[in-house]
VOGUKE-607362 format. One record per atom (N, C-alpha, C): x, y, z; residue in one letter. Coordinates in steps of 0.02 Angstrom, whole numbers, plus 50000, padded with zeros to 5 digits. Each point is the difference from the previous one (the first is absolute). Layout:
<recs>
XYZA;...
</recs>
This chain:
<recs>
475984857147977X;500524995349976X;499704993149997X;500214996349952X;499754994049986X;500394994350036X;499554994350041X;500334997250038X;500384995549973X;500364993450052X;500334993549953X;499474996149976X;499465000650052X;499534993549984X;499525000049938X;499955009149999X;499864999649917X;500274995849955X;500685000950011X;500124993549951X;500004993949984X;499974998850076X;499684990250000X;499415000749962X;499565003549996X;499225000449947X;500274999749940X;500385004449981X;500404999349957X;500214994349952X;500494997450049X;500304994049981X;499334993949985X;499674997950044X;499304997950008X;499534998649935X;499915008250000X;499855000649921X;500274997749942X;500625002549995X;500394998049929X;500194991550012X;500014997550054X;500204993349972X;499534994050006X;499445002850035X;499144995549971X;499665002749963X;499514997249955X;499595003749959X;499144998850032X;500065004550062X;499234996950019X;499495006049990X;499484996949988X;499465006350005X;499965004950041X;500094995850075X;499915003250055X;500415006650026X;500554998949959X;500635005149993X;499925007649962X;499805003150031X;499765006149980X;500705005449950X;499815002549955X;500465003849955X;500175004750034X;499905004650054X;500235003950016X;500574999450054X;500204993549997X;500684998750062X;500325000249962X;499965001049913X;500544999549963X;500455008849998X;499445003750027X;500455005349999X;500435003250062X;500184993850032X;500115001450090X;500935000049989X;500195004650016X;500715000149996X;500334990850047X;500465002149918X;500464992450040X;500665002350054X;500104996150051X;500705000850041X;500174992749994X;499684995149996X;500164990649988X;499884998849927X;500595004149967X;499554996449930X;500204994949973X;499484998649948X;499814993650000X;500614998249931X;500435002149976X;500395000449954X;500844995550039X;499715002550094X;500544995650045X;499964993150004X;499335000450006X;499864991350023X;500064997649904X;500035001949972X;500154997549925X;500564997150014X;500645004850001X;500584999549996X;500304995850066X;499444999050056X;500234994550059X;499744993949954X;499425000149983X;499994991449972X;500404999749952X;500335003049937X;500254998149947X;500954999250044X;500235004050052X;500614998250018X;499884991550035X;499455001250041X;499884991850037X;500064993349946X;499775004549930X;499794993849962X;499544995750013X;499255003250011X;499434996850032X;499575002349948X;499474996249948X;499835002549962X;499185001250019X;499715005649950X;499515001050015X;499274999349979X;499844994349988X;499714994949935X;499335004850020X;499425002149960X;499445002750038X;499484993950003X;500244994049968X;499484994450004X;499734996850074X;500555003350029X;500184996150089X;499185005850028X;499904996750054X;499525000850031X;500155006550043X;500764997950020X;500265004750049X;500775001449965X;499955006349946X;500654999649968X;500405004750054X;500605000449991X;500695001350039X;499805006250027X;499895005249950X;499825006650023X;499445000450041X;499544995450002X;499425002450048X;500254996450059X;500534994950009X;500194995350063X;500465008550055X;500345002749943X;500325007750025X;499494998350069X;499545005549965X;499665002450049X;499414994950052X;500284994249997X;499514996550040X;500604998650067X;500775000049990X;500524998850061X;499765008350032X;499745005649935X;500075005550059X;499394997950051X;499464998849957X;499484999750046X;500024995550070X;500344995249983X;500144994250052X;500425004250053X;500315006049997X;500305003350049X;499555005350015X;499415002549986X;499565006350019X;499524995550034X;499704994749981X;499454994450011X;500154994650038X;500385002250070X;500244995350031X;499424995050032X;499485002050001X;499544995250048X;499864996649955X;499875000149942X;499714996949923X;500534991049971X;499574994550007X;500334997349956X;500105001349925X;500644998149980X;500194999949931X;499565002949957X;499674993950001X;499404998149928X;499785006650009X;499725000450053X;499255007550011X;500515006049990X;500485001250007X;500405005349969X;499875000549940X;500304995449951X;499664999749942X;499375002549975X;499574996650025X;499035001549969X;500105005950039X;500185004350058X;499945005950066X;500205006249908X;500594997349984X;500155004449939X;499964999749939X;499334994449990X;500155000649949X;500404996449941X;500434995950017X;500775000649952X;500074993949951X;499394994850027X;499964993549932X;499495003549932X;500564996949944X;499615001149957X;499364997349987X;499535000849977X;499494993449977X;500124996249946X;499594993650023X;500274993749973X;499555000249941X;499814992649974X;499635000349944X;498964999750023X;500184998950056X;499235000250032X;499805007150049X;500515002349967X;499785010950003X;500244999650098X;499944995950035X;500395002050079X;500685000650006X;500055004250027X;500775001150027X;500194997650052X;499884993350021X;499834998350066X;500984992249995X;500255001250034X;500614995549971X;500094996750089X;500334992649975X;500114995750065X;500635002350041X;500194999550057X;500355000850057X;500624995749955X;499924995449973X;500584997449969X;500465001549964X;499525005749956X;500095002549934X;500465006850004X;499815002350088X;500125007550030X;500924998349996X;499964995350045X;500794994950026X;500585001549916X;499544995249961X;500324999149959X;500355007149948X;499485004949996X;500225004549973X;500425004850039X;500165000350059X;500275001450041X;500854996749997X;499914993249993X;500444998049989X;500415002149926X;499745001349965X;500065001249921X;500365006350013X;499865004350026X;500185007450011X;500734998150036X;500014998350050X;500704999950040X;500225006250047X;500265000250043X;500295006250024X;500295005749952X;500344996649945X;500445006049954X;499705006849987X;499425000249990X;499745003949971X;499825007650062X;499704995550062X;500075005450029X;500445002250013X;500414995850027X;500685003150003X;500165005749956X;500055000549948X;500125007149952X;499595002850010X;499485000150000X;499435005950007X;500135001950114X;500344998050024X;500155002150049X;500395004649977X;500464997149981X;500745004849992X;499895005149975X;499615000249945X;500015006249928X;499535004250042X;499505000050029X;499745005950044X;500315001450041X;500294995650054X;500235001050047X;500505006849995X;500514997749969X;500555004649964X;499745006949961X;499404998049964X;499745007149993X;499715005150038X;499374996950019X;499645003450070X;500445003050049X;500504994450033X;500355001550073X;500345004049983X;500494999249931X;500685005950010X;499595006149972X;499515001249961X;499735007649994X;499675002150061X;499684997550023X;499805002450056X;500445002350074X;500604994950000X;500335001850040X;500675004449994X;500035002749936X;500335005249947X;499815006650028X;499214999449988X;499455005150018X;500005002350091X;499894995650024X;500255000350084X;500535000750041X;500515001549964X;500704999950024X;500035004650063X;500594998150014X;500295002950085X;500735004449978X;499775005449993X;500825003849990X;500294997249954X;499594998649932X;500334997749929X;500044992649997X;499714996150050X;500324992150004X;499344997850010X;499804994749958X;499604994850008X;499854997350049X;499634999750031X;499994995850083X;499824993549978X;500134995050016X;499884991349985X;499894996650082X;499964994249992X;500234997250065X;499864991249978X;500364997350067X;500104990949965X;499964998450061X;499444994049998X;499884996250070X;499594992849965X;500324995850058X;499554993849973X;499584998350034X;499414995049968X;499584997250057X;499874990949976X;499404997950023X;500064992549997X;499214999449974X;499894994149974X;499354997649998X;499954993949999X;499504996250021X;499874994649988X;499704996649951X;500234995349985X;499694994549927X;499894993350022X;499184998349943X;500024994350032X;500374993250029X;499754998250037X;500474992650026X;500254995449941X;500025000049928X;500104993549959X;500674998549990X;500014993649986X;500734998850016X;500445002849947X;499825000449940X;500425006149976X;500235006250016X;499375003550037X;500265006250028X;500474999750053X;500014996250037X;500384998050058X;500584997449980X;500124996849941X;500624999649965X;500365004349995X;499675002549964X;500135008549975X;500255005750039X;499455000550043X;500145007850028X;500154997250075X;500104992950026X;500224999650068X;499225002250061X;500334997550050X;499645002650066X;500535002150048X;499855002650054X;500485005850047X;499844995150063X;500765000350026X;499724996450058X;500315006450071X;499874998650055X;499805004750054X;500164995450050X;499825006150069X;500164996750065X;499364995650007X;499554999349962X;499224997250008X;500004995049972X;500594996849954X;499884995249925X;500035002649925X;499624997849981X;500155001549932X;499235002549971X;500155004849956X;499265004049977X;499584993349982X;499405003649992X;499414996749983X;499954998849915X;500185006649980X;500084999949910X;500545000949977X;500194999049927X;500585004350003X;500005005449986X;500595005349996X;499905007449985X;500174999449926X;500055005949960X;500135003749947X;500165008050047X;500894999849960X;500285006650041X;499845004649950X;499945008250014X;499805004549969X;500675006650004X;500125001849961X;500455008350011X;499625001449937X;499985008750011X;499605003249951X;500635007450015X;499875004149943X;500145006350009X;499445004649982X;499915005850059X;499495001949982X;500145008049977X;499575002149974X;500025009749994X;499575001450066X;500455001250048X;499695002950078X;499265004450005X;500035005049966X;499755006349987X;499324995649958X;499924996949976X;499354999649983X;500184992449969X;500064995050053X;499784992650004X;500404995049933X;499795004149958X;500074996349929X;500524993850027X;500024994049972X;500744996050000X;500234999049925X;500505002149986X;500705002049954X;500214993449980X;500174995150045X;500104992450000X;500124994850030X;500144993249998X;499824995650073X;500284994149972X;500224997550035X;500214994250003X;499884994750072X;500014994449957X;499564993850058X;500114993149975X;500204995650060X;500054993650000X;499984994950067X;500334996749985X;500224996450055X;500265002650069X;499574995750053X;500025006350055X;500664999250042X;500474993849980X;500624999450043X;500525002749952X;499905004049961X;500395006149972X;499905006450017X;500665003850030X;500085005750054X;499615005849963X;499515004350044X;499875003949956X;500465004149985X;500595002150003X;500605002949985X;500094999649934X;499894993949990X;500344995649937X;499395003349931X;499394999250005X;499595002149982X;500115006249985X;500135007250049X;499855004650007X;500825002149953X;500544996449985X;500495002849953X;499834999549946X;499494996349993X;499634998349925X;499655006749982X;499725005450022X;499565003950004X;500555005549958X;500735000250004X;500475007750022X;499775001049917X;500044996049959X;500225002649929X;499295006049975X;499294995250022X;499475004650007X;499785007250041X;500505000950041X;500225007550044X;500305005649948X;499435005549982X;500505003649955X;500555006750029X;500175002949967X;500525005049995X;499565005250048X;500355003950054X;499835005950015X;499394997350048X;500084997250045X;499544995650024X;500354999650093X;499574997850016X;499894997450083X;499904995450019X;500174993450036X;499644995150011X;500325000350077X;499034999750043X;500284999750061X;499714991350022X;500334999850087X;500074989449995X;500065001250060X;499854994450049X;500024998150071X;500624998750005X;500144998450065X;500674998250013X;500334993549996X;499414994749959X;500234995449984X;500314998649952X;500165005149945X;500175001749936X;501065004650023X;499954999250052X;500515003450013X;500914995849991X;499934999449968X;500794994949968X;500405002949961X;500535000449984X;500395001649954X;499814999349915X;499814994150002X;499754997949937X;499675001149958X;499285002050059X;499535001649976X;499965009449967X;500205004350050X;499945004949997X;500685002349935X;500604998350001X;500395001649956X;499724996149936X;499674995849991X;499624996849943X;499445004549967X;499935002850037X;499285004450014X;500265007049958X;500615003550051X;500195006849995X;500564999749939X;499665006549950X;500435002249943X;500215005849982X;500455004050021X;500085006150005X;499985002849924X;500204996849936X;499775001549929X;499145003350000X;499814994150019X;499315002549968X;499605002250090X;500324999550024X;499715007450075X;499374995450029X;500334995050023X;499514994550020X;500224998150073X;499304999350052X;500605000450055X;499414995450050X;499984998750058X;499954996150061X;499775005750083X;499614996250027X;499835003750062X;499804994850036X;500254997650045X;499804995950059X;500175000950068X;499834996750049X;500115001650058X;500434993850026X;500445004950055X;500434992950011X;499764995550057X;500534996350018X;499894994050042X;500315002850059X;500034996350074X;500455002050060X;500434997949991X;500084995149979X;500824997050000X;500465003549947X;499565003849940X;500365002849945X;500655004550028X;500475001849976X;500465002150024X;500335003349929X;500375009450028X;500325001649931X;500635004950047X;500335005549963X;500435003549988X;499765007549991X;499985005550050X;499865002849978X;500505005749965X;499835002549940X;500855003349978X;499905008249964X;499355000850013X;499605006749984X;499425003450075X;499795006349994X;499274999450040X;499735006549964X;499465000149963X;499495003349972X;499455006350066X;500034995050040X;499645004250082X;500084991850058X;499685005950035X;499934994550083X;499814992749979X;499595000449954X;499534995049979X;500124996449943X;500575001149953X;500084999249944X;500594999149992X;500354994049973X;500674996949974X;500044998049949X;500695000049960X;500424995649954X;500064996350041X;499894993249976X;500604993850047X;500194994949943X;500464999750023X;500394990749957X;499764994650018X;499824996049978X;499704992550008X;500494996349986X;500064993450034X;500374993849958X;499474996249971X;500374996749961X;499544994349971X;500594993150018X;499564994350042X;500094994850032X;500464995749960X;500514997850016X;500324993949953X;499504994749979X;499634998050024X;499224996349998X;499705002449919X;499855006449997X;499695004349951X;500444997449940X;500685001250013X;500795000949960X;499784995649954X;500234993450049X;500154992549981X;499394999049956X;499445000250006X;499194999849956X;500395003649925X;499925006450006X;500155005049970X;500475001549984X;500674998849966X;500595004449973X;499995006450003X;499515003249949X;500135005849966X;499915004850059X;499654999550036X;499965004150093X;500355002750014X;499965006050012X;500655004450039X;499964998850058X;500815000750021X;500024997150095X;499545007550051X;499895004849951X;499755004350063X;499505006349926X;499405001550031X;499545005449963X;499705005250029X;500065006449973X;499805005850058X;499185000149990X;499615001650045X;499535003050011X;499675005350046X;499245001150008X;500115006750023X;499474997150077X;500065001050045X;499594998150054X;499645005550055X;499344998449989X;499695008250062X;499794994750045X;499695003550049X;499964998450071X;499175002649993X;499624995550048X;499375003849996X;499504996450059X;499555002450034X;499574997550057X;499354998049982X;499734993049977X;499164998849995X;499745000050059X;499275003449992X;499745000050071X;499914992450022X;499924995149969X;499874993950023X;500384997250012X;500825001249979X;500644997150033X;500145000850042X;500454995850062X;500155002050046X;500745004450000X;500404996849977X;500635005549974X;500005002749927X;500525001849997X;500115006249918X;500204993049955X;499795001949973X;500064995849922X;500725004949940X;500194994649955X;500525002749962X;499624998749916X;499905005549961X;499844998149928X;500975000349970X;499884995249965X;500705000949933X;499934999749942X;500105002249929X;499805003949961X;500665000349939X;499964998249937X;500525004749970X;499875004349963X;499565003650016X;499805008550001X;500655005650028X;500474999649994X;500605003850032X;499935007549998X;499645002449969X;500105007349979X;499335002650065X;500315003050057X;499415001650065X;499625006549975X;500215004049962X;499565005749966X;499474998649970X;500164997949934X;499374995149948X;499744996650042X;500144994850050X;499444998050016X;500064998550096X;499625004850028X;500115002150066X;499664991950035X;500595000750052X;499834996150046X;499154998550018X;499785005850027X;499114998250030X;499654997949947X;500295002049920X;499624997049958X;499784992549988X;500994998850012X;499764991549993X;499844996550070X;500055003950044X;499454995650060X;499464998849984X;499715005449957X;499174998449983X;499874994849943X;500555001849961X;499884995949937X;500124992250016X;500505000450047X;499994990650032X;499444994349992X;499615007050031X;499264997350027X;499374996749985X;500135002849909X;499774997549967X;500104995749982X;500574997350011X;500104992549994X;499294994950020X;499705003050063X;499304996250021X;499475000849917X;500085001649948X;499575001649957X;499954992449978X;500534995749981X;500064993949984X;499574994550034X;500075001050067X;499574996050054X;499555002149990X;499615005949978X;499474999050004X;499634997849913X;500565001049965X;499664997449937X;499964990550005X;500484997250031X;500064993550020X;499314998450018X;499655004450056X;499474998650041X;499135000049971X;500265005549933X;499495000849960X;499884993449952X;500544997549988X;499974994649971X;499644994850018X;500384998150070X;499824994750038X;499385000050040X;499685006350022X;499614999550064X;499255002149945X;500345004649940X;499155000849984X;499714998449930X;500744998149929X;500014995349950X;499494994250014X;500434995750033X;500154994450018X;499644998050038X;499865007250057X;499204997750050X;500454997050059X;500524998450027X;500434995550034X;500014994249967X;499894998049951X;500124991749981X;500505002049989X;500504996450013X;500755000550002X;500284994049948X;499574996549994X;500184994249960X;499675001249934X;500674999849955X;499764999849920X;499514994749980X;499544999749955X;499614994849972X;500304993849989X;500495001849948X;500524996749959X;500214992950010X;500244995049973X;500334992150025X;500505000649978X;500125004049942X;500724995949970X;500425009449990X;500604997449996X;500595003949967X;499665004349973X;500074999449954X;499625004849926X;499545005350031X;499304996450003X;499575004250038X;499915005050034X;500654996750077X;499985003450025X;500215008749994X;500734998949946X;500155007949977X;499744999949967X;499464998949946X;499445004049962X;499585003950060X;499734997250035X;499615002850039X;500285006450047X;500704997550021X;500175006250049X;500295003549935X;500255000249943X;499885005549974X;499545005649980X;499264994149992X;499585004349984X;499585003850074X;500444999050058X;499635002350045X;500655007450020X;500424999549981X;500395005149976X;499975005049971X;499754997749913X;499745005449972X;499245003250011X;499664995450049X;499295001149998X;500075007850062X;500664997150028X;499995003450064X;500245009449977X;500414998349949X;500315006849962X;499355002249947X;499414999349978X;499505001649957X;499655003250063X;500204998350062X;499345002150052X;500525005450012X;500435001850002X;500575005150036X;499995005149949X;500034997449936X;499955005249942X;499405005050023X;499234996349994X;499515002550001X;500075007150052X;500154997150060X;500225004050062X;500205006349986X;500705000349954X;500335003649996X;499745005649948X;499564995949958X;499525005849949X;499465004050042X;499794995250068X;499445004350037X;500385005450030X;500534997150016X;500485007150068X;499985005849943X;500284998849948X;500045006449963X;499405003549996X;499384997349961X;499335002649994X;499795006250073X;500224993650063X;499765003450070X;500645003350027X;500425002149956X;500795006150007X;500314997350108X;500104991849982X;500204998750062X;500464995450005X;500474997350053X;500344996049990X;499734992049959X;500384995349995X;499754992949983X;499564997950047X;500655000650073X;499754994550054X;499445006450042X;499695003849962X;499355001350036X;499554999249962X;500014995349967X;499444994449941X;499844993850060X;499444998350001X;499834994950024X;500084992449969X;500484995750012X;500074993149941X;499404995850018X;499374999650032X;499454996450002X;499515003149955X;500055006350002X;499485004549964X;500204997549922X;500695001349988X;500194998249928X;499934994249983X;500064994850018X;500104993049996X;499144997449984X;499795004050069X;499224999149980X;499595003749924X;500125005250003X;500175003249924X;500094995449930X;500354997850018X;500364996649927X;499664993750016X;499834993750025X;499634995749999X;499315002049985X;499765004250030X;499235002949958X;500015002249930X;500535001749962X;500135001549951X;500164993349944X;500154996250026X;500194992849977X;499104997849984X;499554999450064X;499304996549998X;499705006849944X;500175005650017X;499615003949928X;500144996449943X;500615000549959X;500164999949951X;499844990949957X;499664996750053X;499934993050002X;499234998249985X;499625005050037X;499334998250003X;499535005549986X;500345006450002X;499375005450016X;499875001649927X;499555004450002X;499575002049922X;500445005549968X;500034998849943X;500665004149964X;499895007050022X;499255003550010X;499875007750033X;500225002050049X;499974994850040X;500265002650085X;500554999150002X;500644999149962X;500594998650049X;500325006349986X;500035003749944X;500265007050008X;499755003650064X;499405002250007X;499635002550062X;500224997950068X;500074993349998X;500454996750070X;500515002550020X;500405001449944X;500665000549988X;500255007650041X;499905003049966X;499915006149983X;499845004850075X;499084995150036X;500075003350058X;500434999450046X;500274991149988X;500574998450057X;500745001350010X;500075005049938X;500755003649984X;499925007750039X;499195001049968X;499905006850028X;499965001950059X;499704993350055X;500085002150071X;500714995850036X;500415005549976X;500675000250009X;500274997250059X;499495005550053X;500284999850075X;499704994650043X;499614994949974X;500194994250058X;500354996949964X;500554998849980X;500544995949998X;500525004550014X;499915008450041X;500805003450062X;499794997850052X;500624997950036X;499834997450079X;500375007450013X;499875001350080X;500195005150017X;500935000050036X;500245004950004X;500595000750021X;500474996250033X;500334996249996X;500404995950054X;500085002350067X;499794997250042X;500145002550087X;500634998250014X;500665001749980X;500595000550030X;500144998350061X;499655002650027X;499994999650090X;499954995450025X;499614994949980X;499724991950014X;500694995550000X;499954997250069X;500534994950000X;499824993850000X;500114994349962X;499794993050015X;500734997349988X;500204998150077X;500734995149993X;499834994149974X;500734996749960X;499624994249942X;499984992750081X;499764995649994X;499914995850038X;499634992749955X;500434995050025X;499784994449957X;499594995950069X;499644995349954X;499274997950043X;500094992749988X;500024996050024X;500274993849975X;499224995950014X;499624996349981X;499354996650013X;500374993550001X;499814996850078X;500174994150026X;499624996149999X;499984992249987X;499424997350018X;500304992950028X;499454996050047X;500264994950042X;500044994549966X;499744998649916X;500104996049960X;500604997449964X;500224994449999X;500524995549955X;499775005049935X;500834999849951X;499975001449934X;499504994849965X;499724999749968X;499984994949948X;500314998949947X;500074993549999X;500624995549961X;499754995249972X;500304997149951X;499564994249964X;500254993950038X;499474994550002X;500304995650059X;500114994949947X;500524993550028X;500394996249967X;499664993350023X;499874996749958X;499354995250018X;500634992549988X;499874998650020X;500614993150014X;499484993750003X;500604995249931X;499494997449974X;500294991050033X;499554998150020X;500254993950060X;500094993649950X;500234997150019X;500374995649963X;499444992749991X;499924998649944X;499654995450003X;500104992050037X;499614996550037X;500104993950036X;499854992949961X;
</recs>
């Protein structure tokens, strides 16, 4: 099977005309085609002059690179791939200024659609393909990142303040929905970090399709959210776990372990909300993690206990951890831990976390073409092996001799099995525990220089 990153060569190819670009990436199946990013610059209204040094379509792929090439400044992303045209003195060699500017030219818009339009393709076939007892498995969780200190961004996206003060940067908030079962993200939304991720995460429902699952922590547990969420037309439904204080009605029992109960929904909820019913049934099991100290309650509007048995969705809960760990892939081995976007301004900054979005779903795709090849799950794909994969594939298609990159190619698809990690150890307990790093130092603050009065 032909991977995604084939098609970054692809793309590569058809939208520079360099020597170095060998004819035979032209026959590499497309999954990013290049007919998208057409139709993202012509909706952006960003044109694509080929006189520019760095026209629109080759900037595409320089935000992806800026998300695979995290240690790399800008510029050297650029020459690393390749992506300036040559000038009139035959180098392709273009200024740090020039990188900015065409960058700027591009705008966020563009990725933005080319997020979406894969996203939506990739995630819902694949998670079509992976279903759980006829239903799509999804899941929605947010996370945070940091952007640089400029005073626009800090305009913008705010800083968080704490029992410690107030952050160091500001954030950019994140909710994504993901296809559980094999990583992909479906779609995302992000802004300003003193907007609830709640608020965010209702933005997501319209992109949740029919016949579907979306499971959520228990911070997602509101009236609002979940009846916003749940559509009994199109067989769309909710799984979370509750809270201690949650409280219901019970007015059915399925087994020992298993209830109908009635919920209210809060005059609180009401007053927000009109259209709210004062009370909504759902279905609630009972269940023991080894790492909990008491029994835990899942709730669910899955009502029918036959179709879909209690022990099932204990397990299926669980996967809810699939999200955290796609979060982590992002953050800990994208990104390298830099937690802080490049970026200064607005704009930028969602160009960039989009293209570290889609860069992140081209590496998940790939994955998901190896699991099949090696007849195994997703998440027993290694995401360093792939990631590493597809950046060596980027420096082929950039520099190597038009003979060798099929041969490259070819062996590194063929030795399948180092990119299966082996079996999940189930058994392994690591309770979560936060680590706080203290230090005996003052924040730093900008100091206020007071200007003495002349005599």
């Amino acid at each position: 099977m032909v991977g995604a990153m084939d098609v970054l060569g692809v793309a590569l190819h058809e939208t520079a005309t360099f020597p170095t670009h060998p004819e035979s990436l032209a026959t590499f199946q497309a999954h990013l085609d290049d007919r998208w990013i057409d139709e993202a610059l012509e909706a952006a209204g960003v044109g694509t002059l080929r006189k520019r040094r760095l026209p629109a379509e080759q900037v595409v792929w320089l935000v992806l690179g800026m998300a695979l090439m995290r240690d790399r400044p800008i510029a050297e992303v650029v020459k690393s791939l390749d992506l300036a045209l040559p000038g009139r003195d035959g180098t392709a060699i273009v200024a740090p200024s020039s990188v900015t500017q065409a960058r700027q030219r591009l705008g966020p818009n563009p990725m933005e659609y080319l997020f979406e339009r894969t996203g939506r393709q990739w995630g819902l076939e694949r998670a079509e393909r992976q279903a759980w007892n006829g239903l799509s498995v999804f899941g929605i969780d947010g996370s945070s990142l940091r952007v640089s200190d400029s005073e626009e961004n800090e305009a913008h996206f705010s800083k968080t303040k704490g029992a410690r003060g107030e952050s160091a940067y500001p954030l950019v908030r994140v909710v994504t929905l993901m296809a559980l079962r094999s990583h992909l993200l479906v779609s995302a939304h992000f802004g300003p970090y003193d907007v609830s991720e709640l608020e965010y995460a209702k933005m997501l429902w319209d992109d949740i399709p029919a016949n579907s699952l979306t499971v959520m922590d228990r911070a997602y547990l509101t009236a609002s959210v979940l009846l916003g969420l749940q559509s009994e037309e199109e067989n769309r439904h909710w799984l979370t776990r509750s809270k201690s204080t949650t409280k219901w009605e019970v007015i059915d029992a399925f087994g020992r372990y298993d209830k109908l109960v009635r919920m209210k929904v809060s005059s609180e909820a009401r007053r927000k909300d009109p259209h709210l019913p004062k009370t909504f049934v759902a279905r609630a099991v009972r269940y023991k993690h080894p790492d909990s100290k008491g029994e835990q309650w899942l709730l669910t509007s899955l009502l029918d206990a036959r179709a879909y048995p209690a022990a099932e969705l204990v397990a299926l809960y669980h996967e809810r951890w699939e999200i955290e760990l796609g979060y982590d892939e992002i953050k800990t081995h994208m990104l390298q831990s830099e937690l802080t976007l490049r970026s200064r301004t607005v704009a930028m900054v969602e160009q960039e976390l989009w293209g570290v979005l889609l860069a992140y779903n081209l590496i998940r795709l790939e994955m998901d073409g190896i699991a099949e090849e090696a007849d195994v799950a997703p998440n027993r794909i290694s995401f360093m092996m792939a990631m590493r994969f597809i950046r060596d594939e980027w420096h082929w298609c950039a520099v190597a001799s038009p003979g060798s990159i099929p041969t490259k190619l070819r062996r590194m698809r063929e030795n399948v099995a180092q990119f299966v990690l082996p079996p999940r150890r189930s058994l392994r307990r690591y309770p979560r525990a936060v680590k706080i790093k203290m230090s005996n130092y003052k924040k730093k603050r900008p100091t206020k220089v007071k200007a003495k009065a002349l005599k």
